[in-house]
N, C-alpha and C positions, 0 to 999 in steps of 0.2 A: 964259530962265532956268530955267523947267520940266524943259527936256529936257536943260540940264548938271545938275540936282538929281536926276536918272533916271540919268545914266548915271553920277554921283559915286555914288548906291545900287548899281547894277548890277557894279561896279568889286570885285572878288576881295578879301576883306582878307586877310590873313597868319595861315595855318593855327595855331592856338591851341596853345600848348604844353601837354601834360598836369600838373595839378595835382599836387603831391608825396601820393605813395603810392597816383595810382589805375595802372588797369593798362595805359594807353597806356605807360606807362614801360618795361613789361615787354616789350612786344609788338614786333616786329620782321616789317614787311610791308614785300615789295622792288617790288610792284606793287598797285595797286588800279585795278578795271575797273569801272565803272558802265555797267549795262545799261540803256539810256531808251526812250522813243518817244513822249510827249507825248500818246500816244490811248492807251485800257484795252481790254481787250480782246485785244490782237495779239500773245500768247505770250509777255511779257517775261517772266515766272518758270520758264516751259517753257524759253528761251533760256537764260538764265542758267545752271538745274539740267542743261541739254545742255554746257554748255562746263564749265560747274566739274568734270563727271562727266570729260569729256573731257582736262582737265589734270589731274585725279588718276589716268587711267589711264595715263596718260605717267611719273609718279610726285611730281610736286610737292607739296607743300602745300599747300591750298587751303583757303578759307572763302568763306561765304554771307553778309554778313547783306541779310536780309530791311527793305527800307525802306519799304515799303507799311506802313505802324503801322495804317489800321482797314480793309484787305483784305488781309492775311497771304495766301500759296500758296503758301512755300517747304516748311516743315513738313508740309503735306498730299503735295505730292509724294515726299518723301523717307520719307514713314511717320515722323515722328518725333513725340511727344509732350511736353510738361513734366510738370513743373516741372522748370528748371533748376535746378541747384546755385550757389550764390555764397557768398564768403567778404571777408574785410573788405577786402582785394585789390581786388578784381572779379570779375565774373559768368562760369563756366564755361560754352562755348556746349557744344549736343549734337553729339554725330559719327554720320553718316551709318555706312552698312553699310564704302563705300570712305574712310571717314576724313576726307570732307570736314567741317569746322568750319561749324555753323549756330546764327545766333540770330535770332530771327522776336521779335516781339510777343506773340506768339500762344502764345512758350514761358513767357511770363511772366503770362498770363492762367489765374484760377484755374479757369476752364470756356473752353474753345475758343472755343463759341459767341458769348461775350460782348461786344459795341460795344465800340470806342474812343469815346467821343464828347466828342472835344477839338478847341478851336479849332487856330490855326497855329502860336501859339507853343510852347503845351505841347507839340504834335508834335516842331516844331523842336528844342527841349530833349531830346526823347526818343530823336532821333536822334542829338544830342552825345554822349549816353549810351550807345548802343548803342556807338557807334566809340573811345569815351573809355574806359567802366567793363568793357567785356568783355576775358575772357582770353585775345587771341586768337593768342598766343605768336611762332611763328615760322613765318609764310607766307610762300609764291612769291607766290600770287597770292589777292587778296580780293577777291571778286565783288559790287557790289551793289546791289541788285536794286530798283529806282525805282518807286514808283506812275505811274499816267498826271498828266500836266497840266508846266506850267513854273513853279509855284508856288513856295513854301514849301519842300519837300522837297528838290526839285531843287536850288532856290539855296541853302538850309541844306547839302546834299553838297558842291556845288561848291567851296561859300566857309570849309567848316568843314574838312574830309576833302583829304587831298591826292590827289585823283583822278588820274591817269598817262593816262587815256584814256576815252572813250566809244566804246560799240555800240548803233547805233541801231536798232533792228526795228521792221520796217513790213511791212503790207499790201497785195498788188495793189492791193485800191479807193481810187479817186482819191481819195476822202475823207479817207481815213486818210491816204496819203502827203502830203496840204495840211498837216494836223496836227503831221506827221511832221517838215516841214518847219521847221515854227515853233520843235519843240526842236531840231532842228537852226540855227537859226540863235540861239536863247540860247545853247546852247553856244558857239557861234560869236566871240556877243555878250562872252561872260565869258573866253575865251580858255582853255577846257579841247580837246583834240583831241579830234577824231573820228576815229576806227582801224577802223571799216569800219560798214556795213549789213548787217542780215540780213533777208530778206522772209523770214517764217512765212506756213504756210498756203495758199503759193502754185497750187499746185493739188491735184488728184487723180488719181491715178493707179488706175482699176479693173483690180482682182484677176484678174479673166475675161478682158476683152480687151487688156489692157496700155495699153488707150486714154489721151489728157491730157485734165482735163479743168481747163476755168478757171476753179471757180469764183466766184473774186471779181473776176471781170473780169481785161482786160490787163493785165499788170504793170508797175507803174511805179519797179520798185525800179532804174532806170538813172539815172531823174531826180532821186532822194533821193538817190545815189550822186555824180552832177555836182554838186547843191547843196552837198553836204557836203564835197565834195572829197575824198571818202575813197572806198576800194574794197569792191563787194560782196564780200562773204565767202563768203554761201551762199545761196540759195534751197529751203529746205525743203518740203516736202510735205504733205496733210493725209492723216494715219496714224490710222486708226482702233486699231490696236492699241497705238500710243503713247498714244494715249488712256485706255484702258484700263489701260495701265501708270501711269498718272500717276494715274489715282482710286485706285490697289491701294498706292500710295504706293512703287511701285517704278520713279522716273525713272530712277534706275541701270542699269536692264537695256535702256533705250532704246537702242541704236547704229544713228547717222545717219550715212553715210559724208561726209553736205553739212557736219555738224559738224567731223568729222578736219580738213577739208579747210580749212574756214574757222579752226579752232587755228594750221595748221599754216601757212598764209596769213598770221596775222596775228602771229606766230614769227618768221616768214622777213620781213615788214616790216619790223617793230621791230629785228630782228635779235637777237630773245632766244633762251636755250637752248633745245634742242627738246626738253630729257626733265633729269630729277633727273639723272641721269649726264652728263649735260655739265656743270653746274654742279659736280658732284664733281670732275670732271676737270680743269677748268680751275685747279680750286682746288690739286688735289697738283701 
């Protein structure tokens, strides 16, 4: 009885219509990607700010939001600060240097620094909010961007948000890919797709002798890949100078050639447009 009462919870309800006059009405998104990985830690906001950067230089429309409510790093990467602007509409997000559409928590906090410290529902709520009351007008593609764990958050996106696909990023260490697994198999569970894997971090590569080095151990991003059923994308690098771009709040100047690679991979899958100009075209 228990476990049909679990999977009667677990089971998707029917994406919630927007209420008359907020700004879901307004907005017009052809795609939404949700970035996961069930462990903290393994670059999901450095991922996410690498592909959105990566589909805005193709020339799409893109947005961020930020779903992590009490660990924000969308905003910190991109340089961007609040207070946002809102109107009786809904909430205008900020735009990046290349035009990408972001709203974090964190733009709505009167000091940066400041805790969330809410239980799961107020979260939850928070999250309806972000996807319901912002202005986030007319996107290709909305990015967004997951805390760790399979909790609350996750299942509030899933069951609230009409998600089109998941990317899952993981770590060589076997730990993480066990982790890794688990939200791969809620997705699974809830019947949202998985559209590829990305290992972050996978190794290092020194300057001086062009040596590999590994690391967080053997990589096991083939085995997240079999689980999931879905294909690796990319295997990225650890970039000290990415680093450093991403504390200066300048993810945009990052270019990862494993990121092109992995857009254009998961483009050619789905069979989407590969640039703003295909969609024009096909249109005249």
């Amino acid at each position: 009885m228990n476990n049909e009462k679990n999977k009667e919870n677990a089971t998707p309800k029917p994406v919630s219509q927007p209420s008359e006059g907020s700004a879901a009405e307004y907005n017009h998104i052809k795609y939404v990607l949700a970035v996961m990985s069930g462990k903290g830690g393994v670059g999901k906001s450095f991922v996410t700010s690498l592909l959105a950067t990566a589909l805005a230089r193709k020339g799409f429309e893109v947005g961020i939001l930020d779903a992590d409510i009490t660990g924000p790093s969308i905003p910190t990467l991109f340089g961007l600060h609040g207070p946002v602007e809102s109107e009786e509409t809904g909430i205008h997000p900020l735009k990046s240097l290349s035009g990408i559409k972001i709203i974090s928590m964190n733009l709505l906090l009167a000091k940066e620094d400041l805790p969330i410290i809410w239980r799961g529902p107020l979260i939850s709520k928070a999250i309806r909010q972000l996807w319901g009351d912002v202005m986030w007008g007319d996107l290709d593609y909305l990015l967004i961007d997951l805390p760790p764990g399979t909790a609350d958050v996750a299942l509030t996106i899933m069951q609230s948000v009409p998600v089109n696909g998941i990317v899952m990023v993981t770590l060589p260490q076997g730990l993480s890919s066990l982790i890794v697994r688990k939200a791969v198999h809620m997705a699974q569970h809830i019947g949202v797709p998985i559209i590829g894997i990305i290992e972050n971090m996978s190794y290092f590569l020194c300057p001086d002798t062009q040596k590999r080095y590994d690391l967080f151990g053997q990589s096991h991003a083939e085995e997240v890949a079999k689980a999931a059923g879905a294909p690796l994308l990319a295997v990225l690098p650890i970039d000290p100078n990415a680093a450093t771009l991403c504390d200066q709040g300048k993810v945009e100047d990052i270019k990862l050639a494993e990121i092109e690679t992995a857009i254009n991979s998961f483009i050619l899958i789905n069979k989407l447009p590969r640039s703003k100009n295909d969609i024009k075209s096909k249109k005249s």
